[in-house]
C-alpha positions as CSV (number, residue, x, y, z in Angstrom):
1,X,118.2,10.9,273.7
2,X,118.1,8.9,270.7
3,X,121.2,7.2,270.0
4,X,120.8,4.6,267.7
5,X,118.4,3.8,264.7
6,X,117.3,1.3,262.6
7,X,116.6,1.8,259.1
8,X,114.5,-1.0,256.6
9,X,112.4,0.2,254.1
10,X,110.7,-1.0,251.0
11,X,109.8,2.1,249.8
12,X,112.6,4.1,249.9
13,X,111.6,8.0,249.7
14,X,113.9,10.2,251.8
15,X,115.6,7.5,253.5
16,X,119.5,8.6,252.2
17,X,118.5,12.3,253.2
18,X,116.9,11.3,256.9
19,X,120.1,8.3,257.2
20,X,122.4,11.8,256.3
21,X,120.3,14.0,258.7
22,X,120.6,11.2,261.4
23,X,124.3,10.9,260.9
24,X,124.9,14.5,261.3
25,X,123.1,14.7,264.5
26,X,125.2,11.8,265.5
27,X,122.6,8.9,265.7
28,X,124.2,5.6,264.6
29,X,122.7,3.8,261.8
30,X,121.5,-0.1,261.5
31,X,120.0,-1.4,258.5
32,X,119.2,-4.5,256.5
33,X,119.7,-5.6,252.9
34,X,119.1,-3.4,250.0
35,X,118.6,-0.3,252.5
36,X,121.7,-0.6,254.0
37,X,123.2,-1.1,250.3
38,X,121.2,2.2,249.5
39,X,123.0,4.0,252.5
40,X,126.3,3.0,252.1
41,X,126.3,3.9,248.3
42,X,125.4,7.2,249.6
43,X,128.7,7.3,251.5
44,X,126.7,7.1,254.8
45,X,128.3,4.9,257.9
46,X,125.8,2.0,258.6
47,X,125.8,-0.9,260.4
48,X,124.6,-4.4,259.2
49,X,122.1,-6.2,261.7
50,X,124.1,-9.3,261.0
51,X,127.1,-7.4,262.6
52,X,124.7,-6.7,265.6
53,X,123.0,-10.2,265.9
54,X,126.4,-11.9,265.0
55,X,123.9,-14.2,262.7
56,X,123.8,-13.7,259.2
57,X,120.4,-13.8,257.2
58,X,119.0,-16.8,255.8
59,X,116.6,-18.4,253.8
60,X,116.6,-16.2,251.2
61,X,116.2,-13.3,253.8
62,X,113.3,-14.5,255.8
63,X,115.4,-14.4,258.6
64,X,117.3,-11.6,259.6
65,X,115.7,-9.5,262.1
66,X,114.1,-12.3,264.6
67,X,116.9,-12.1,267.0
68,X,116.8,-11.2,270.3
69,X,119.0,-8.5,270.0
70,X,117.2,-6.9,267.7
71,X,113.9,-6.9,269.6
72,X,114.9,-6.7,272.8
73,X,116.7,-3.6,272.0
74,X,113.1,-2.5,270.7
75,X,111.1,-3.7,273.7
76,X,113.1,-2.9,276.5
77,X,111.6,-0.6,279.1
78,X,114.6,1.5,279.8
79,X,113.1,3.1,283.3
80,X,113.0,-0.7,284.3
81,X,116.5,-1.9,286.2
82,X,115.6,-5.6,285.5
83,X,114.9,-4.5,281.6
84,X,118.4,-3.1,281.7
85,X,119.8,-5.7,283.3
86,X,119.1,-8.0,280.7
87,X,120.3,-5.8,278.3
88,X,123.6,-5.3,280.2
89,X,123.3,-9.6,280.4
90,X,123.3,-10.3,277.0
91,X,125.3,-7.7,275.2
92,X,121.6,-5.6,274.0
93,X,122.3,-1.8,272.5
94,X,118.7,-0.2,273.1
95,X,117.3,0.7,269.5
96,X,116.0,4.0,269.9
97,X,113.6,4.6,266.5
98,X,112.9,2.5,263.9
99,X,111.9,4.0,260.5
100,X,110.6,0.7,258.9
101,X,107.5,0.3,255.6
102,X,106.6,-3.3,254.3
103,X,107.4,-5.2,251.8
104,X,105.2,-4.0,248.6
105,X,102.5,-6.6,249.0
106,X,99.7,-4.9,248.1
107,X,101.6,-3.6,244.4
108,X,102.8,-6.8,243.6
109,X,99.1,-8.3,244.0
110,X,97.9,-5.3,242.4
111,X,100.6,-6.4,239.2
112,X,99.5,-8.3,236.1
113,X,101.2,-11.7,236.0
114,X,102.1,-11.9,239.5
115,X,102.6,-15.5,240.5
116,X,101.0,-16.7,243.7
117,X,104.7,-17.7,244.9
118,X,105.6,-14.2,244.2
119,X,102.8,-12.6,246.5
120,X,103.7,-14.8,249.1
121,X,107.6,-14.3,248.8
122,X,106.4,-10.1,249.5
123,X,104.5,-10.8,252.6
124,X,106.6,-9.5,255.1
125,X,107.4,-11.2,258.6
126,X,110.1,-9.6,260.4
127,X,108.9,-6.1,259.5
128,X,105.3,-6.1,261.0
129,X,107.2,-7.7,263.9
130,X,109.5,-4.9,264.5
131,X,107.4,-2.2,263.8
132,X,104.4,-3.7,266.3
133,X,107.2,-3.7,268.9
134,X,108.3,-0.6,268.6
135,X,104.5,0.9,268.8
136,X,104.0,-0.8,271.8
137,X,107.2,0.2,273.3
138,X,106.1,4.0,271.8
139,X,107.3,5.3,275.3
140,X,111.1,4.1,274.7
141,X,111.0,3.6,270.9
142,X,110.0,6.1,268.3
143,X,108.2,3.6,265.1
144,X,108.2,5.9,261.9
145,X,105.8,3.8,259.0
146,X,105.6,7.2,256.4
147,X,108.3,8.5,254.9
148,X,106.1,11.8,255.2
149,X,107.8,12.2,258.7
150,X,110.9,12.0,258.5
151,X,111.4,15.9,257.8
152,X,109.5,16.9,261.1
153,X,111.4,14.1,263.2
154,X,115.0,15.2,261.9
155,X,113.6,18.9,263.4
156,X,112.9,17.8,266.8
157,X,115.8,16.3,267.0
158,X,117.8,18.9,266.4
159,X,115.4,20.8,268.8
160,X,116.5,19.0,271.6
161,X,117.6,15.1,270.0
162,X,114.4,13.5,271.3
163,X,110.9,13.1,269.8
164,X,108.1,14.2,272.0
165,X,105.9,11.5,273.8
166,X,102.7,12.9,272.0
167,X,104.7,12.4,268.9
168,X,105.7,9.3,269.8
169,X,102.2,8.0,270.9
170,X,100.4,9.2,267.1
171,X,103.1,7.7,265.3
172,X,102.6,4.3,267.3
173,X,98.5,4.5,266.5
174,X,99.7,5.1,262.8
175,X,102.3,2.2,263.1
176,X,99.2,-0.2,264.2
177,X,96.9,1.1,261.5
178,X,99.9,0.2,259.3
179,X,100.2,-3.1,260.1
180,X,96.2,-3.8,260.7
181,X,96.0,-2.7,256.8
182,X,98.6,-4.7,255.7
183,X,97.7,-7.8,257.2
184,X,94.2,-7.2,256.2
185,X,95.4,-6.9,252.8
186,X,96.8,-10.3,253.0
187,X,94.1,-11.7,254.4
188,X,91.6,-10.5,251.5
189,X,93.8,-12.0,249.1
190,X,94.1,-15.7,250.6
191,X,90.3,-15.1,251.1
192,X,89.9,-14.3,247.3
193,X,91.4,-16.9,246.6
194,X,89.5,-19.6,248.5
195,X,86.1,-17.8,247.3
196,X,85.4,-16.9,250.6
197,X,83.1,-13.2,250.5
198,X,82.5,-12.9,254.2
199,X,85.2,-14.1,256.5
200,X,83.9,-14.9,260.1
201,X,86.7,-12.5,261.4
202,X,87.7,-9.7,259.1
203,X,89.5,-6.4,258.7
204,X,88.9,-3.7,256.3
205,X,92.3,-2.3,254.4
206,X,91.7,1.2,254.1
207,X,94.0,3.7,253.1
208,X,92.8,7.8,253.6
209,X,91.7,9.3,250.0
210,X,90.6,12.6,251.2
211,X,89.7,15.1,253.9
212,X,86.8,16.4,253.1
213,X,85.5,19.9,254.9
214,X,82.0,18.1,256.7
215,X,79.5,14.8,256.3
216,X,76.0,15.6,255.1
217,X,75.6,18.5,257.1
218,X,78.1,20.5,258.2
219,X,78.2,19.9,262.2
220,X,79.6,16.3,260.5
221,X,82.9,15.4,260.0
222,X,84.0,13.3,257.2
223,X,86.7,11.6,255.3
224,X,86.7,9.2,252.6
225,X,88.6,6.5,252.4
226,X,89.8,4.0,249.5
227,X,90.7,4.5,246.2
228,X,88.7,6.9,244.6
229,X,91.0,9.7,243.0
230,X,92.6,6.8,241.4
231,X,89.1,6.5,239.6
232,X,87.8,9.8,239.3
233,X,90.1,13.0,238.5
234,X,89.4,16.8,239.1
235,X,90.0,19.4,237.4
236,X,88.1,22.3,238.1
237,X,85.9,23.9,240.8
238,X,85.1,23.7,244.1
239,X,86.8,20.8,246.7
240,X,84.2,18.2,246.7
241,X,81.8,17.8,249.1
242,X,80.5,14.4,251.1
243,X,77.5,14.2,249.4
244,X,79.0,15.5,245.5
245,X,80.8,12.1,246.1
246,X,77.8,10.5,247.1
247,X,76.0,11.7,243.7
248,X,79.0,11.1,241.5
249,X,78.7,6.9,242.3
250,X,75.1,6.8,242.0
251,X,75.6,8.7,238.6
252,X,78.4,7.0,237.1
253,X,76.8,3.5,238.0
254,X,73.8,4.7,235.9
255,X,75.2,5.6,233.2
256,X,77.3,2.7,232.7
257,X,74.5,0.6,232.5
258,X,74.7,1.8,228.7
259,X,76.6,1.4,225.8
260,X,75.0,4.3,223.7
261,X,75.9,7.9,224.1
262,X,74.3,8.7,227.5
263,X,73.6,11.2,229.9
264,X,72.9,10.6,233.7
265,X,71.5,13.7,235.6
266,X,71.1,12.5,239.4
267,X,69.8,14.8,242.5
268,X,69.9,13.7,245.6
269,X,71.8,9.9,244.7
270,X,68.8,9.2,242.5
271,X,68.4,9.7,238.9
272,X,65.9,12.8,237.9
273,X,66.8,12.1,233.9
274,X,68.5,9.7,231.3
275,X,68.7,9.9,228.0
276,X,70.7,8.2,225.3
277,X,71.1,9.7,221.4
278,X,73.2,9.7,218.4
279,X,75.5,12.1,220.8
280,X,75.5,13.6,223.9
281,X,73.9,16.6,222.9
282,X,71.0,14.2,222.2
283,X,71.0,12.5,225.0
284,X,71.1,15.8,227.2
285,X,68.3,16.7,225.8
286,X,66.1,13.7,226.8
287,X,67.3,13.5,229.7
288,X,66.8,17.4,230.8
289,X,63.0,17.1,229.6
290,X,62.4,14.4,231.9
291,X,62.6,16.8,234.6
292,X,63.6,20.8,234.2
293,X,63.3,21.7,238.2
294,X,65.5,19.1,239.7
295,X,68.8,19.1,237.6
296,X,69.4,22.3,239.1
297,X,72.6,22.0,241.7
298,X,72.4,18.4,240.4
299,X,75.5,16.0,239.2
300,X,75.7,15.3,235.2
301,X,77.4,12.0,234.0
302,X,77.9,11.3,230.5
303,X,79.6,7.9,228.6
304,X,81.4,9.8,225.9
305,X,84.3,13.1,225.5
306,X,82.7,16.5,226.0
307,X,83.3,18.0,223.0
308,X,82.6,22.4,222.7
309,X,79.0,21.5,221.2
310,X,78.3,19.9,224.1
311,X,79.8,22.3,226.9
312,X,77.8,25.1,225.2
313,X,74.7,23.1,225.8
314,X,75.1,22.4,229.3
315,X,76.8,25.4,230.3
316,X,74.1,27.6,231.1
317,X,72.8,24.7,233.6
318,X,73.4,25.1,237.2
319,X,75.3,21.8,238.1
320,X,77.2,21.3,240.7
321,X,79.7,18.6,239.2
322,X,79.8,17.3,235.4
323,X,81.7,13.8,234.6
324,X,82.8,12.7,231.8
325,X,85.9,10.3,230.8
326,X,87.6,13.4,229.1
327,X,86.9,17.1,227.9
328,X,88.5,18.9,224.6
329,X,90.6,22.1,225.8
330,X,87.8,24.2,224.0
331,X,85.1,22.2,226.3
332,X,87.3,23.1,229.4
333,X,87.8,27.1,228.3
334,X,83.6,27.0,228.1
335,X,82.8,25.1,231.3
336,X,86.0,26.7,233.5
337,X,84.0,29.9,233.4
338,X,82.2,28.7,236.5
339,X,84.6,29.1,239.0
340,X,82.9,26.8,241.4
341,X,81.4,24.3,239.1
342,X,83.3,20.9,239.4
343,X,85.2,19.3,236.3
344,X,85.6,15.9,236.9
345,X,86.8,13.2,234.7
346,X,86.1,9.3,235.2
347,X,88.0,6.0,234.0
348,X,84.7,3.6,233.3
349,X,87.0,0.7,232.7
350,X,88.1,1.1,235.9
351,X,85.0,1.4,238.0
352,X,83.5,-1.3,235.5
353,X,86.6,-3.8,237.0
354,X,86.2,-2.6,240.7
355,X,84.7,-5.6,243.2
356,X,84.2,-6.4,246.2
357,X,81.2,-5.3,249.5
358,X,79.0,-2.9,250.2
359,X,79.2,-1.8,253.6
360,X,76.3,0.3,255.5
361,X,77.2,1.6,259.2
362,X,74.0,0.1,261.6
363,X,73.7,0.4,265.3
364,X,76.1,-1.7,266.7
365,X,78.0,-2.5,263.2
366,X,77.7,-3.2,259.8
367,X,76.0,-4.8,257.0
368,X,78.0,-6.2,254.0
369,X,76.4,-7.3,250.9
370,X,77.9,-8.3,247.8
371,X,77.4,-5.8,245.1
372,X,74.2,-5.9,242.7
373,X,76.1,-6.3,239.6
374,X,73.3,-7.9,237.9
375,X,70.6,-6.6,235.6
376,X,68.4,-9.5,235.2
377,X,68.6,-13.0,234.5
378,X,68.1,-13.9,231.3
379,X,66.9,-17.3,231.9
380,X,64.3,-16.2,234.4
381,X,62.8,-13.5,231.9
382,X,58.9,-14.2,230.7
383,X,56.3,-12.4,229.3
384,X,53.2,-13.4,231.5
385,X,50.4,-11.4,230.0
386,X,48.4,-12.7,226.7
387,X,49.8,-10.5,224.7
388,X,53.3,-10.5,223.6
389,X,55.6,-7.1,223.7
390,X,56.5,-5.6,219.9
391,X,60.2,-5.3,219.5
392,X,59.6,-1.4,220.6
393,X,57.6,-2.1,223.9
394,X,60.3,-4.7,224.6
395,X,63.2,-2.1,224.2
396,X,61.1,0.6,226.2
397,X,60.7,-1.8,229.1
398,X,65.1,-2.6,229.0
399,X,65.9,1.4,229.6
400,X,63.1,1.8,232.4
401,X,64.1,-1.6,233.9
402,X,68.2,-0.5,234.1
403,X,67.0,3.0,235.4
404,X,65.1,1.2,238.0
405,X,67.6,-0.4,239.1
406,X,69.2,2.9,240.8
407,X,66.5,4.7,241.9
408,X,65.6,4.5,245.2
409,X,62.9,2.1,246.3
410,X,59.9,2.2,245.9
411,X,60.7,2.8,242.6
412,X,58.4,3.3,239.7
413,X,60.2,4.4,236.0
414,X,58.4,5.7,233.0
415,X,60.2,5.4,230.3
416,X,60.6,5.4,226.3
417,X,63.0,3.0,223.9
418,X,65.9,6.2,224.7
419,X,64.6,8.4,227.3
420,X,63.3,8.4,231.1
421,X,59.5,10.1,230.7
422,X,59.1,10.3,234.6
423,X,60.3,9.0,237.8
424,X,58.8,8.0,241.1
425,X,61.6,7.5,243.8
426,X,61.5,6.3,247.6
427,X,58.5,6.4,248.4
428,X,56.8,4.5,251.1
429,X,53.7,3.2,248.7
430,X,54.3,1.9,245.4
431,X,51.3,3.4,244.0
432,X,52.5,7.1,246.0
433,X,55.6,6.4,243.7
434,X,53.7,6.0,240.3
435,X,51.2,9.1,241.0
436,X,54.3,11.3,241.6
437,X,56.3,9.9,238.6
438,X,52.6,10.8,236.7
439,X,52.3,14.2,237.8
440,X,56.0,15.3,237.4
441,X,55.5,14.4,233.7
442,X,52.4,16.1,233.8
443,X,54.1,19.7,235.3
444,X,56.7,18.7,232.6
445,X,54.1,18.5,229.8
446,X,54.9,14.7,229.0
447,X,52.7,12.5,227.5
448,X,53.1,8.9,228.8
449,X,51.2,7.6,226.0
450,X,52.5,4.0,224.8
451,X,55.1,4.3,226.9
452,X,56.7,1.6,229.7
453,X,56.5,1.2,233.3
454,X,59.5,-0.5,235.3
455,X,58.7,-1.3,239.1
456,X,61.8,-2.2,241.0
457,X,59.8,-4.6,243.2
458,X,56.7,-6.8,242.6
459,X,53.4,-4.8,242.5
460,X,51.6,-6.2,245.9
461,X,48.0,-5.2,244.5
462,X,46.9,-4.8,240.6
463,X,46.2,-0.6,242.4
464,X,49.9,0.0,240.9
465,X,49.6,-1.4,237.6
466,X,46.3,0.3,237.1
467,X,47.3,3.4,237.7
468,X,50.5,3.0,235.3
469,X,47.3,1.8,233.0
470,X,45.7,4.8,233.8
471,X,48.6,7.2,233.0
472,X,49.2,6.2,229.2
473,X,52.1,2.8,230.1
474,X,51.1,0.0,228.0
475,X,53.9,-2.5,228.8
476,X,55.0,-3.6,232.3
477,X,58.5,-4.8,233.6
478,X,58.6,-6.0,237.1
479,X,60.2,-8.7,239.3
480,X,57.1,-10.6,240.0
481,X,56.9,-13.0,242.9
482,X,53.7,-11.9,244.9
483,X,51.2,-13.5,246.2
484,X,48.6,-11.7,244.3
485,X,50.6,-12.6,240.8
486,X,48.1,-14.2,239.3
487,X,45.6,-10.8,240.3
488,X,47.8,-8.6,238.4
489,X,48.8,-10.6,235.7
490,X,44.9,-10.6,235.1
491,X,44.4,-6.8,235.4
492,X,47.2,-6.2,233.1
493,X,45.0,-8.6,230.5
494,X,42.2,-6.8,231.1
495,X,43.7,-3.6,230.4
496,X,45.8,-4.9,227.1
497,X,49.1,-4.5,228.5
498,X,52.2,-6.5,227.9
499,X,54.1,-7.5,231.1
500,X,57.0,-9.1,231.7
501,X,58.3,-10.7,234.9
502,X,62.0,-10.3,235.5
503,X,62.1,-12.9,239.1
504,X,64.9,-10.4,240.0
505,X,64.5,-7.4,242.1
506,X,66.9,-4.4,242.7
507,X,65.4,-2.9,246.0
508,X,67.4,0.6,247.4
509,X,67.6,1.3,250.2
């Protein structure tokens, strides 16, 4: 039966009504600072845990629940007649369940201006201590961490005034999760701090986002994790699926690669079309004519407000999700027509600040890199060829070099000084990539004419580059760094291209 709890929470969301609940049901009450102040004001009977340890708190409260009575009333294995003994020894009231959440660490990191005393002043001690005991005394103690509980707890207690072991066991997994999150926290922040990316031990601080109905394929499951809705916003359509938030990343990251109106269609995680223009209508257009088969059940991303112009354009367009940062209420009444066709809005500033890893699952474990945040390096940017790129070429070879950058390797971009012309994407062959970039703007009816070529890796043989040549590309834009450099910077010379060598490359894998 549970007789006695203790109550200390940070956040304090239903804890008067589950302190009244447990008063009514008889359950006596032991809390700590401003919880117990919340209680009382509440005109609820509650117990100080200086009146149970007979020790006040000190240092400014970092002392007030490391006391024997307090934790051995936690830990104590009441089927054990040595356990109760003790107890019985040394004056110990057994501490039945413990509704206990952390100091707010993460918030007060996550706060502008926050002083490094500060953050360490809301790293909590005698919490994570209490609630780790609890969890692993899960058979005698009930640990509660989410105030989402307390409702269902307060009902099996007036079932039959005990929480069931199976109960008892999940909330004891969620009370280590808890903690393991909250120390990982801290341990991300002093790692920050010393400009250290990859700790030799490390934990990642994840917090559930959303359930999501299956993985890739639907014998899958799935859930994502992290901080996502606080980025992106729906507001229409469908739940999303695994791979819509797969496709909404990949486009977004496109798109932000520019400042000009833009839109981003993607199919798949790579880009099928981008185009920029005096508006979005404009740059919908550019990108759609890149390729008109794939943006069909793809995921359109755009840099500026929809506005009803643009809805009407896009409308008639099978996509599964649009983004944009917001939409006018006549854009919504157009595009909410489609029942299942997903609204979402997106806070670039936002994503633009996120840092951190990348992390991809491998057998065994997983690989963390840091982000490739980079475009090029400016310093490390040469023209190689004899002849030097006009202003044009030069601005032709920027857009297909940041489009490269997210397509998927080997990747091979077409493109103009506002517009994608045709793209070649994972393939295992560089030059497989470049004939299937030509002949999609072939079925497309584009002329590649004077246009630029963007390899996302070094061309191996001058074979790529010639067939670029071939296709209508008369400037180049690739990392460089192969052993056959000097071949291909000849070829291009032969043919009368421009080329420029970026000594950066921006692989996908």
């Amino acid at each position: 039966m549970i007789k006695r709890a203790l109550l200390s929470v940070s956040d304090k969301t239903g804890i008067v009504d589950f302190a009244r609940s447990l008063h009514e049901l008889g359950i006596e009450i032991i809390s700590t600072g401003g919880t117990a102040s919340t209680i009382a004001a509440a005109g609820i009977p509650v117990l100080k845990v200086s009146d149970i340890t007979g020790f006040p708190e000190i240092m400014d409260g970092r002392v007030k629940t490391l006391h024997p009575k307090i934790h051995g009333a936690l830990l104590a294995v009441t089927d054990n007649a040595e356990h109760v003994q003790a107890m019985d020894d040394h004056d110990i009231t057994k501490i039945d369940l413990v509704a206990i959440n952390l100091y707010p660490f993460e918030s007060t990191v996550a706060r502008r201006g926050a002083t490094h005393e500060e953050i360490i002043e809301n790293i909590d001690i005698g919490g994570p201590a209490m609630v780790r005991a609890s969890a692993k005394n899960y058979k005698f103690t009930t640990i509660i961490v989410n105030p989402s509980h307390y409702a269902s707890i307060i009902e099996m207690l007036k079932q039959g005034g005990m929480v069931d072991a199976s109960m008892r066991e999940l909330l004891a997994m969620e009370a280590y999760s808890h903690t393991a999150r909250y120390d990982a926290l801290i341990s991300q922040y002093f790692a920050a701090r010393n400009s250290i990316t990859f700790p030799h031990e490390t934990a990642l601080p994840l917090i559930t986002d959303q359930s999501l109905r299956y993985g890739e394929n639907p014998h899958q499951k799935a859930v994502l994790y992290g901080s996502f809705s606080k980025i992106f916003t729906q507001l229409h359509g469908k739940e999303l699926s695994y791979n819509n938030i797969m496709d909404i990343d990949a486009a977004t990251r496109v798109v932000m690669e520019f400042a000009e109106p833009t839109c981003v269609i993607v199919k798949h995680n790579n880009p099928c079309g981008v185009g920029s223009g005096s508006d979005l209508v404009d740059a919908y257009r550019k990108a759609f004519a890149t390729d008109t088969v794939s943006p069909f059940g793809g995921i359109i991303a755009m840099n500026r407000p929809v506005d009803a112009t643009m809805a009407q354009e896009i409308h008639s367009l099978f996509a599964e999700v649009l983004i944009a940062p917001s939409y006018s209420d006549e854009a919504l009444a157009i595009l909410q027509k489609k029942k299942d066709r997903r609204l979402m809005t997106v806070d670039y500033e936002q994503l633009a600040a996120l840092s951190g890893v990348d992390i991809r699952a491998v057998a065994g474990g997983f690989l963390l890199q840091t982000p490739d945040d980079q475009l090029l390096d400016e310093q490390a940017l040469r023209v190689v060829t004899e002849r030097q790129p006009t202003e044009e070429e030069r601005a032709a070879m920027m857009y297909a070099w940041r489009i490269a950058k997210h397509v998927k390797s080997n990747a091979i971009v077409y493109a103009s000084a506002d517009r994608s012309l045709a793209i070649g994407a994972g393939q295992m062959s560089r030059v497989d990539s470049a004939r299937i970039a030509v002949r999609k703007a072939q079925d497309a009816g584009i002329d590649l004419s004077g246009c630029a070529v963007a390899s996302d890796a070094f061309f191996p043989f001058a074979d790529g580059l010639l067939q670029a040549a071939e296709a209508g590309a008369v400037c180049v834009i690739q990392p460089g760094g192969s052993v056959r450099d000097e071949e291909v910077i000849a070829a291009a010379n032969e043919q009368g291209l421009t080329m420029m060598f970026t000594g950066m490359r921006h692989f996908r894998h």
